[in-house]
C-alpha positions as CSV (number, residue, x, y, z in Angstrom):
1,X,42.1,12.3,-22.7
2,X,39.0,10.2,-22.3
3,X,36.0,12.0,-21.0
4,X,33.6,10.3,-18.0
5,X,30.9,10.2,-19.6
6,X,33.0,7.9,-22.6
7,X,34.6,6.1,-19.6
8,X,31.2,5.5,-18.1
9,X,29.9,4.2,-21.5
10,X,32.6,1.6,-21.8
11,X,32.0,0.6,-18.7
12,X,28.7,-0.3,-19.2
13,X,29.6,-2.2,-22.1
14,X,32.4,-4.2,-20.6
15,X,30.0,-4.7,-18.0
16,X,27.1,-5.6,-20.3
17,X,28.8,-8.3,-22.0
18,X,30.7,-9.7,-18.8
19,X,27.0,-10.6,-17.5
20,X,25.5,-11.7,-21.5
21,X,29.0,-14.1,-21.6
22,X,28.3,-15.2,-17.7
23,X,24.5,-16.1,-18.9
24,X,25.4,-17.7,-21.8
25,X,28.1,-19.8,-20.1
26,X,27.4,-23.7,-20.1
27,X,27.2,-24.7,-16.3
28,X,25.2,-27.6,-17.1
29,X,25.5,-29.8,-14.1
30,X,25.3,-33.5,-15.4
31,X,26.0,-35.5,-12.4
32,X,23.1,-34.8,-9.5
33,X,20.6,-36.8,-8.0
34,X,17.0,-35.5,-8.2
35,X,14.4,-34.4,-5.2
36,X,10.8,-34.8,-6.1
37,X,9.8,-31.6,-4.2
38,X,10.5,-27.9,-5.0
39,X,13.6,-26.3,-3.1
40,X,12.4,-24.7,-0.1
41,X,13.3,-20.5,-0.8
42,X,12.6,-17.2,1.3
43,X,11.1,-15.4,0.2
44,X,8.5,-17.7,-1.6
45,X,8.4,-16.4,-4.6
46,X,7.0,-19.8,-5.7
47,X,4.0,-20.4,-8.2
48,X,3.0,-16.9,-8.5
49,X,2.4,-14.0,-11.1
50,X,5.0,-10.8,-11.4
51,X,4.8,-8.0,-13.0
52,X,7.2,-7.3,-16.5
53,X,9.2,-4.2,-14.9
54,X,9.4,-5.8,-11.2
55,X,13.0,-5.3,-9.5
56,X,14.6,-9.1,-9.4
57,X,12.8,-11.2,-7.3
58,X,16.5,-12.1,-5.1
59,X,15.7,-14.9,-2.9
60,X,17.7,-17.4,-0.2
61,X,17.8,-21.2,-0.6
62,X,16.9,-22.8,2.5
63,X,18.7,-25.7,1.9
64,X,22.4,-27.3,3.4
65,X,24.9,-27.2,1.2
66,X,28.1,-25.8,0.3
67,X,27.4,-24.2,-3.3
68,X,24.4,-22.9,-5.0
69,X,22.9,-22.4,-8.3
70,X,20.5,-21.4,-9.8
71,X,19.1,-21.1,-13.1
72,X,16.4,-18.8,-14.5
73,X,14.8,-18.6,-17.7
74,X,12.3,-18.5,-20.6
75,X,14.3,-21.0,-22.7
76,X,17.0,-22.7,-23.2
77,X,18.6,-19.2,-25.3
78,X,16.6,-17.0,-22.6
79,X,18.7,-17.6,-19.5
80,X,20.1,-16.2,-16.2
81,X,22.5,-18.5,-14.2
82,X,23.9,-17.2,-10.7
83,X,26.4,-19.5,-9.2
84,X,27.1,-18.5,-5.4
85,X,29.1,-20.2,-2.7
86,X,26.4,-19.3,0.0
87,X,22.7,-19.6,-0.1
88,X,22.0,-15.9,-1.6
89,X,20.5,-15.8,-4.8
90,X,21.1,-12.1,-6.2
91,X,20.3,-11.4,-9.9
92,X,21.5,-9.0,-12.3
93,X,19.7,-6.0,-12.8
94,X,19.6,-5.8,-16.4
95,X,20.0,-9.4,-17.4
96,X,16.5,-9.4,-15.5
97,X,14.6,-7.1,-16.9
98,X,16.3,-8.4,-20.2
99,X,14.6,-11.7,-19.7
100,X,10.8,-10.4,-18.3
101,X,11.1,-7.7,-21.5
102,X,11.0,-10.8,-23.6
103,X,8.9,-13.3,-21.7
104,X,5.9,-11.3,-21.0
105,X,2.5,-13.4,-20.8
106,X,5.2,-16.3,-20.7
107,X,6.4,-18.9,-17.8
108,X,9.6,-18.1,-16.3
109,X,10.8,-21.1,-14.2
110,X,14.1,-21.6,-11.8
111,X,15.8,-24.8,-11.6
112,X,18.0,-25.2,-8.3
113,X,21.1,-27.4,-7.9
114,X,22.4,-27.6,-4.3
115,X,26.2,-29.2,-3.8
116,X,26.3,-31.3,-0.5
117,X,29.0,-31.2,1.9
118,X,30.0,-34.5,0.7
119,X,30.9,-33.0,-3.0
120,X,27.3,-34.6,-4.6
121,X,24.4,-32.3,-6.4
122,X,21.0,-32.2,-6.1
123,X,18.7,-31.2,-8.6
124,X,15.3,-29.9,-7.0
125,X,12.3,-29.8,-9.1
126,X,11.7,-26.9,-10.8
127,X,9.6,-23.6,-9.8
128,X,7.3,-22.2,-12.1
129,X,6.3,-18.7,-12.2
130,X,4.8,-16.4,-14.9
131,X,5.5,-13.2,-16.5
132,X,2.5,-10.8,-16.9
133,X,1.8,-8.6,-20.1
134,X,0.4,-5.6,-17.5
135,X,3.0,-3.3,-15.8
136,X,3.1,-2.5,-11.9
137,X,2.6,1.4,-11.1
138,X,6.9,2.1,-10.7
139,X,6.8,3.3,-7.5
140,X,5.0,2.9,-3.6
141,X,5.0,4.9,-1.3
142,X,4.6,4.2,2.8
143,X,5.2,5.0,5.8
144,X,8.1,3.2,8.0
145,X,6.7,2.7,11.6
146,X,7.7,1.0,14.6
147,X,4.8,-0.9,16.7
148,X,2.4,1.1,18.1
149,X,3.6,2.0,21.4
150,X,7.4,1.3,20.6
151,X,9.5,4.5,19.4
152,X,6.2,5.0,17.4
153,X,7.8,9.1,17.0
154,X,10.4,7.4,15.1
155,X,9.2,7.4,11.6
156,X,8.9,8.4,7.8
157,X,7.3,8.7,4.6
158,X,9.6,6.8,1.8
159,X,9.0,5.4,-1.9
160,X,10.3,2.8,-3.0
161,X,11.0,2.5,-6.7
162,X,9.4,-0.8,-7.7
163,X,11.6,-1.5,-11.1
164,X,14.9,-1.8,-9.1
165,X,15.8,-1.1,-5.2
166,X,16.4,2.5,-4.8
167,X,14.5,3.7,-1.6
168,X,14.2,7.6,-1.3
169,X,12.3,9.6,1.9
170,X,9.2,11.6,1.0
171,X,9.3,13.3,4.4
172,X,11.3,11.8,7.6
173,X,9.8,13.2,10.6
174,X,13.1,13.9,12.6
175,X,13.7,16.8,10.6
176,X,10.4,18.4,11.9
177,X,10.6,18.0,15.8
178,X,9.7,14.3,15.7
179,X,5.6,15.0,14.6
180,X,3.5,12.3,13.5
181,X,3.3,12.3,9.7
182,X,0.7,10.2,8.2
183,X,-2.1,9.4,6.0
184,X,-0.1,10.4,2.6
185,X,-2.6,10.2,0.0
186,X,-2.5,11.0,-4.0
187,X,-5.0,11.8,-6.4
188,X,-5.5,9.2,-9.3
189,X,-1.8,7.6,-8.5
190,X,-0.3,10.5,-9.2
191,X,2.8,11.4,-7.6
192,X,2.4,15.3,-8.5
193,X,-0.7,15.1,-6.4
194,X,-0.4,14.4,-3.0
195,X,-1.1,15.2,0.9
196,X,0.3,14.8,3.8
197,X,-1.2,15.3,7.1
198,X,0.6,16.3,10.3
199,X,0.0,15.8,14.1
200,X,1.6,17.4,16.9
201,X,4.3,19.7,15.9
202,X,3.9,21.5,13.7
203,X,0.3,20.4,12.8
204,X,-1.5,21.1,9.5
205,X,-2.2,19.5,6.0
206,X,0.5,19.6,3.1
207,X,-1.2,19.3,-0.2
208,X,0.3,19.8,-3.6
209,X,-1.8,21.9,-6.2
210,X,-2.9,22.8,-9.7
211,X,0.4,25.0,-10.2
212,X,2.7,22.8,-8.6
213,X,3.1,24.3,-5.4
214,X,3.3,23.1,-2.0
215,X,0.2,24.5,0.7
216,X,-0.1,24.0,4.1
217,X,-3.4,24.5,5.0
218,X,-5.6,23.8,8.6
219,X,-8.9,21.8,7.3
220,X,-10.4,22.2,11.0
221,X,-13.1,25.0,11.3
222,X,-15.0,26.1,14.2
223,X,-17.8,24.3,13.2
224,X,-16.0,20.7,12.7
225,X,-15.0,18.1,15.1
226,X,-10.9,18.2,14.0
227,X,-9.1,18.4,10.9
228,X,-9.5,15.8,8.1
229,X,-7.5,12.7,8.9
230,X,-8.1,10.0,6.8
231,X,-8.4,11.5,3.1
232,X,-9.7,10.3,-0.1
233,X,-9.1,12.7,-3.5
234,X,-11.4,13.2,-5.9
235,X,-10.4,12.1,-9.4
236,X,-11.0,15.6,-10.7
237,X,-7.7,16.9,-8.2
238,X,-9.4,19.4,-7.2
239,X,-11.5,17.8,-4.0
240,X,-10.7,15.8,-1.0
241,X,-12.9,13.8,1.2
242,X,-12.1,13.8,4.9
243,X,-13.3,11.7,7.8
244,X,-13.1,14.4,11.0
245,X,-12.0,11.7,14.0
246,X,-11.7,12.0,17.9
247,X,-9.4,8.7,18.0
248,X,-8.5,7.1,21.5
249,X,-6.2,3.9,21.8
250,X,-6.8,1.2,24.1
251,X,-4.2,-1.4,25.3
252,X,-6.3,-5.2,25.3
253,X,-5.3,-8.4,26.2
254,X,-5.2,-11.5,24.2
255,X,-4.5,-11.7,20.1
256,X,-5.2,-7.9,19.5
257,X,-2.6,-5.9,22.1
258,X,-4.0,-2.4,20.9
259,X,-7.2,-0.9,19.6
260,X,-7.9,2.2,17.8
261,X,-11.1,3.3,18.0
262,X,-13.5,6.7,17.7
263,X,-15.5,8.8,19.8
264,X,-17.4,10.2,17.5
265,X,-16.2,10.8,13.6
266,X,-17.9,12.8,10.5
267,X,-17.3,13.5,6.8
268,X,-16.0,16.6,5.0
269,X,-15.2,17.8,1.5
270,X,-12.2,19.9,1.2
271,X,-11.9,22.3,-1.8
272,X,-8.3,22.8,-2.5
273,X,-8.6,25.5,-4.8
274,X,-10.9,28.0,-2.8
275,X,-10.0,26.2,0.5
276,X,-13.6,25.8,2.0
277,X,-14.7,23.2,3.9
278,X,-18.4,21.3,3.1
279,X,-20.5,19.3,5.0
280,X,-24.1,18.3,5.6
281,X,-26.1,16.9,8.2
282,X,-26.1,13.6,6.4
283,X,-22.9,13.0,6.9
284,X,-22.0,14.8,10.3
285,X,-24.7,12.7,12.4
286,X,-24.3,11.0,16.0
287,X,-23.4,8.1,14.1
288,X,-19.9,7.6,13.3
289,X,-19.1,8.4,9.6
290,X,-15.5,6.8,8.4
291,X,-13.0,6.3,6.0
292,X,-14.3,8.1,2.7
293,X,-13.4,7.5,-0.9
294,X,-14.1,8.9,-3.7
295,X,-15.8,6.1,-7.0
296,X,-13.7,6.5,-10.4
297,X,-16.5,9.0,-11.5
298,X,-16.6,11.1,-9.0
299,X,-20.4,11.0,-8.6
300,X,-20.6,9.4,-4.7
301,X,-18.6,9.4,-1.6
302,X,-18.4,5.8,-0.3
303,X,-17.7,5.2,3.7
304,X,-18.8,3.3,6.6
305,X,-20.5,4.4,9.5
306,X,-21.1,2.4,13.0
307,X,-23.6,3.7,16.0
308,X,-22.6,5.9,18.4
309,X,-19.8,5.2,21.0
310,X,-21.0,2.7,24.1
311,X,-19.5,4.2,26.8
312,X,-19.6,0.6,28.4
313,X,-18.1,-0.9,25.6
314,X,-15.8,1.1,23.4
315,X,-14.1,-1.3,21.7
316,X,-16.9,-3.5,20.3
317,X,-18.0,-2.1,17.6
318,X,-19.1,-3.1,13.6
319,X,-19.1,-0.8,10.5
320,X,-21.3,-0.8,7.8
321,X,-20.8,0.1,4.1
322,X,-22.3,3.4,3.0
323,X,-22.7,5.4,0.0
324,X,-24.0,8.9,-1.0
325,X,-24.1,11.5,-4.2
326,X,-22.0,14.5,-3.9
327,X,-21.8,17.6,-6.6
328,X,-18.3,18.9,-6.7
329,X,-19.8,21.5,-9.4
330,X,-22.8,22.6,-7.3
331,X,-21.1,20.9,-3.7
332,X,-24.6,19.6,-3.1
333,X,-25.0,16.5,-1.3
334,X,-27.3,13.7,-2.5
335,X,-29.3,10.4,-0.6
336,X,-27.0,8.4,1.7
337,X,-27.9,4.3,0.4
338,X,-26.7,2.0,2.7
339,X,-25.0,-1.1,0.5
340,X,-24.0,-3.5,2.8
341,X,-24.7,-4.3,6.7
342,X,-22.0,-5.5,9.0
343,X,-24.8,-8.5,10.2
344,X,-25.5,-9.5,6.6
345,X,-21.7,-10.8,6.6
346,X,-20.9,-11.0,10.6
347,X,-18.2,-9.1,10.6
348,X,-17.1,-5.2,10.5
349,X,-16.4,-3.5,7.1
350,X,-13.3,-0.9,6.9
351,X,-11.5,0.7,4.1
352,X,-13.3,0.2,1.0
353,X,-11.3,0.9,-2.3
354,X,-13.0,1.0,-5.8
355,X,-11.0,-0.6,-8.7
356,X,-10.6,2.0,-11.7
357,X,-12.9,0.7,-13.6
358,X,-15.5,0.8,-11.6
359,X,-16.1,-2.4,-11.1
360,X,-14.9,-4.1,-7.8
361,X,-14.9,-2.5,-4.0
362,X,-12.2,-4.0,-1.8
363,X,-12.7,-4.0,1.6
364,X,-11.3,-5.2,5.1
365,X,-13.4,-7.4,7.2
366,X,-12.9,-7.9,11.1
367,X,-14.6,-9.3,14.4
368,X,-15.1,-5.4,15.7
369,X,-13.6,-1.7,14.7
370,X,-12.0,-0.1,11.5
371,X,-8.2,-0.2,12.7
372,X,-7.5,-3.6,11.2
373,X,-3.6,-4.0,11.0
374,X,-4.0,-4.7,14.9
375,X,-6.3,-7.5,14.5
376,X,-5.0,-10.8,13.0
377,X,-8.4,-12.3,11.9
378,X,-8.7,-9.2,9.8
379,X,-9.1,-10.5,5.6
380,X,-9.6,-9.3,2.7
381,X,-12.6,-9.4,0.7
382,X,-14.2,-8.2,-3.0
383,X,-17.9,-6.6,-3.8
384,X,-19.0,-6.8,-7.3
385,X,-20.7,-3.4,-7.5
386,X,-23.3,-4.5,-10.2
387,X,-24.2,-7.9,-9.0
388,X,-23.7,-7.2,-5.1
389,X,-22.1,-10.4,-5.1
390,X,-19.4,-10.6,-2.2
391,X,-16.6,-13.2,-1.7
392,X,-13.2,-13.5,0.6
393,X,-10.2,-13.2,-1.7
394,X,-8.6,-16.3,-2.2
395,X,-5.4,-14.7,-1.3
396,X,-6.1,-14.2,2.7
397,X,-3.3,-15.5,5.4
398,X,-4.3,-16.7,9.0
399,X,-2.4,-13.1,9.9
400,X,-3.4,-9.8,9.6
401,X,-4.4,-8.8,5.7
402,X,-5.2,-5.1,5.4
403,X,-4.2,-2.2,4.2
404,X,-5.0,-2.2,0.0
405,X,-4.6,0.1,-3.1
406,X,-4.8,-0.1,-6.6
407,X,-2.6,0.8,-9.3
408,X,-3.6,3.2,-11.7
409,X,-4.3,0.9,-14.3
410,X,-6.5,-1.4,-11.4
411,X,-4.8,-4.8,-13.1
412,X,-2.4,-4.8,-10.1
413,X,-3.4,-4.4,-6.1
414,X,-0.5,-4.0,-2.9
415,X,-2.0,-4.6,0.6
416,X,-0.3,-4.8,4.3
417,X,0.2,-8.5,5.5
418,X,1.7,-10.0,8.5
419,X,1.9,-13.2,7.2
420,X,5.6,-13.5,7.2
421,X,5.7,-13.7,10.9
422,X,2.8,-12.7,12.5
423,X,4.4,-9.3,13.6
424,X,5.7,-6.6,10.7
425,X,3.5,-5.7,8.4
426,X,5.1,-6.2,4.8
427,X,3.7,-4.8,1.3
428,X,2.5,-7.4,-1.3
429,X,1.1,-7.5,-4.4
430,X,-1.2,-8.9,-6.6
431,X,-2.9,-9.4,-10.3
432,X,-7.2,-9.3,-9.7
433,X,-8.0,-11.1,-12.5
434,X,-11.8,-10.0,-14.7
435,X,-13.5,-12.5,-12.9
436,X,-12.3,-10.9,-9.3
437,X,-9.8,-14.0,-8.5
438,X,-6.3,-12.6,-6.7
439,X,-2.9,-14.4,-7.8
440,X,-0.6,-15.7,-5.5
441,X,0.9,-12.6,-3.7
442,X,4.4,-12.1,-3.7
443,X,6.2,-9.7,-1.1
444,X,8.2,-6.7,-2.3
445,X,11.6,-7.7,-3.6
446,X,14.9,-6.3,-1.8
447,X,18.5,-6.6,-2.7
448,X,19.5,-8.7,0.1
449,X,17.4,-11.7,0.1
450,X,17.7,-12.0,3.9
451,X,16.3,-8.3,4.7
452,X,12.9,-9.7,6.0
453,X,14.4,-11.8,8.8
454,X,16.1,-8.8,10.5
455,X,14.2,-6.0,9.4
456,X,11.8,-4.8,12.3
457,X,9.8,-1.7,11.2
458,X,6.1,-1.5,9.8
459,X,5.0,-0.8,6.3
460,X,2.2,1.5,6.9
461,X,0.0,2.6,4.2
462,X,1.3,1.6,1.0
463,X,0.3,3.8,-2.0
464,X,1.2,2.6,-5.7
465,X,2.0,5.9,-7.5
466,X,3.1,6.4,-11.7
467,X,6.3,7.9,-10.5
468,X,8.7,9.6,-8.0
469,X,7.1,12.2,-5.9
470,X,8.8,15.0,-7.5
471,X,9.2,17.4,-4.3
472,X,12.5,17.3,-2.0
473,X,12.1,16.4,1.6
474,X,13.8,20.2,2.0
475,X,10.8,21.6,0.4
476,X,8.3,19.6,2.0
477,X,9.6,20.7,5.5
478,X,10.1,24.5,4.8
479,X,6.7,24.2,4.1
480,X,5.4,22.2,7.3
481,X,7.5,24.4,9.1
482,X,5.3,27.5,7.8
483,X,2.1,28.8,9.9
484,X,-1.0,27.1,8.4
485,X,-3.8,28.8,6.0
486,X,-7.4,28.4,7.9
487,X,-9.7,27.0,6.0
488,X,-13.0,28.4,5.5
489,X,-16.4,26.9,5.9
490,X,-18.6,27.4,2.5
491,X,-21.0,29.4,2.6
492,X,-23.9,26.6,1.7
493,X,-23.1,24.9,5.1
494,X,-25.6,25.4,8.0
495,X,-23.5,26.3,11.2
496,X,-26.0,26.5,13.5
497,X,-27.1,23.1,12.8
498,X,-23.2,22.1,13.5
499,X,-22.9,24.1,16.8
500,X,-25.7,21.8,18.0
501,X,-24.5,19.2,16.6
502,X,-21.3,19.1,18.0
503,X,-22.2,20.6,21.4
504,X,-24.7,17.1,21.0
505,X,-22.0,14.6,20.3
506,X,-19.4,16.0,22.9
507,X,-21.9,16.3,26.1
């Protein structure tokens, strides 16, 4: 009797050289008339640069006819030809990945026939696309989020393994009482390391740590405005930089329908292994300190900061770009340098992200506030660290562009765009070049080539990681579930500067 796992083994065979005898297969079409313009195809995958493990790039010719093919290749022996009898272009999995294994740094183009009605082909001219040498990270993870004042309790935490379509849930939050989960973070792309943070019920901080367990922790203290929200890691694992938020949401007319903005905000270091708490009076000033991260050496805490709250006008507000020295060997805090003003480029800064190497900051640049993914003139935009040179990627939409992170390796960059249709965010990605030019981005692949047109939730966040996130959803719940550990405030703090300071900033 023939074992499954024998079975599953000739299957795959079989199965192997049904799609290596389909490829190979002459469906030279001789008799077509040619269109001087490229096929018109959703999503565009068109002109642009993709990475060598990337899931098939499926896609849906928008163009009448009654049968469809396309072929994709390398060369004339380097092939994949999909014949379909509807407009849907779905790829093979392997023959894929069988063709970008062997054209990496090479063109990949797709030439497109389209049978009329009538019985005649048409030959459209061909796309050209290129294969990169430099993986992708081979997951993302992100939130999935209806609009903001739509069902907003109905969301999750998912990955999203980049190499073919399987979708998994970090954390859905139905199965804790409908909470709001969010700002999922990982230290150095690194699926082992993460945090979660959660709001409402069952609120607390889930971070992962040295030994591979699970912590639920509360980072607010008695002498801190709230618990750290948005979070940055340190690339030692061991440290996490907060912003401490009071966040109010406004409802506004014309093109931005909400804004999110803050009372009053501060920074915080969170030591995971002792679970203290640090702070100065540097960073936890009337002014509104925002959206920390960490540089690749771990030497300086990078944020922005606006004036204080205008109780006459909350909602128009600029950030600028900050920096300042922090110890996490002695957690002493150094000079805070300010690097770039929000007047020098007319516009406010929000979410800077430093490159790997050290080299570029990526930030988001807006009329007012740090909330970008509500406001549509929102672009993206590069600082050359050394030079101070700044420039607006080449790569912005007239929709929203915000939300970015690197991979580990810094080559390859995702951001949130609403580009598509001016009203889901969508991840896409993108090569920076040396010289800090963006390719073309291309929006993540899915199975069905038509999932974009129906689908109607948010991509919120997205985070490239190295790998699955190798906790269950069960295990990430018991834990939420669990009372939370207090933090501590360390011992070098002053807290009687904080009691007056935040008796100062609330009255």
């Amino acid at each position: 009797m023939i074992s499954k796992n024998v079975m599953r083994k000739y299957t795959e065979i079989i199965l192997l050289f049904l799609v290596s005898f389909f490829i190979s297969c002459n469906t030279e079409i001789k008799d077509y008339t040619e269109i001087a313009r490229i096929p018109s195809i959703f999503p565009d995958y068109t002109n642009i640069l993709i990475p060598p493990n990337i899931a098939p790039l499926n896609f849906k010719i928008n163009e009448p006819g009654s049968k469809y093919v396309a072929r994709i290749y390398i060369s004339d022996n380097e092939s994949i030809v999909v014949n379909s009898n509807d407009p849907n272009i779905k790829i093979n999995n392997k023959a894929w990945h069988k063709l970008l294994d062997k054209g990496k740094g090479k063109r990949y183009q797709i030439e497109i026939f389209v049978k009329s009605d009538k019985g005649t082909w048409q030959k459209f001219k061909t796309i050209v696309n290129k294969i990169a040498d430099k993986k992708i990270d081979s997951h993302l993870a992100y939130r999935l989020i209806n609009t903001g004042y739509v069902q907003w309790n109905d969301l999750g935490i998912y990955q999203r393994n980049l190499e073919n379509f399987d979708e998994k849930p970090i954390l859905e939050n139905k199965s804790i009482g409908y909470g709001c989960i969010n700002c999922h973070s990982f230290a150095n792309n690194n699926p082992e390391k993460m945090m979660i943070h959660i709001r409402k019920n069952h609120g607390g901080t889930i971070i992962s740590k040295d030994n591979g367990k699970l912590q639920k922790v509360n980072t607010n203290t008695p002498y801190t405005l709230n618990a750290g929200a948005y979070p940055s890691w340190h690339p030692n694992g061991k440290h996490i930089a907060y912003s401490v938020n009071n966040i109010g949401q406004y409802f506004c007319t014309g093109e931005t329908r909400i804004e999110v903005t803050d009372s009053y905000s501060d920074l915080i270091v969170y030591d995971v292994e002792n679970n203290q708490v640090i702070t100065s009076p540097k960073v936890s000033t009337k002014d509104r300190e925002n959206l920390p991260i960490w540089s690749p050496d771990g030497k300086f805490i990078y944020f922005i900061k606006a004036r204080p709250e205008n109780p006459n006008n909350k909602i128009d507000v600029k950030y600028d770009l900050m920096r300042i020295g922090f110890d996490v060997n002695t957690n002493s805090w150094g000079n805070v340098d300010t690097l770039l003003l929000s007047r020098q480029i007319r516009k406010s800064i929000s979410f800077p992200k430093i490159s790997p190497d050290g080299k570029f900051l990526m930030f988001c640049a807006s009329d007012n506030g740090y909330f970008t993914i509500h406001h549509p003139q929102t672009d993206l935009n590069i600082l050359e660290i050394k030079s101070g040179k700044i420039k607006r990627l080449n790569i912005n939409s007239p929709e929203t562009d915000s939300y970015h992170s690197f991979s580990s390796t810094g080559n390859w960059f995702v951001f949130s765009s609403k580009r598509m249709d001016g009203l889901f965010t969508r991840p896409y990605f993108s090569y920076l070049y040396e010289n800090g030019v963006a390719s073309k981005p291309f929006v993540l692949p899915q199975e069905d080539p038509a999932f974009y047109e129906s689908f109607i939730k948010n991509y919120n966040i997205p985070e490239l990681i190295t790998g699955e996130v190798p906790y269950s959803q069960i295990e990430i719940r018991d834990k939420i579930l669990e009372d939370p550990i207090p933090a501590k405030i360390h011992e070098s703090v002053d807290t009687t500067f904080l009691k007056r300071h935040l008796q100062a900033i609330r009255n």
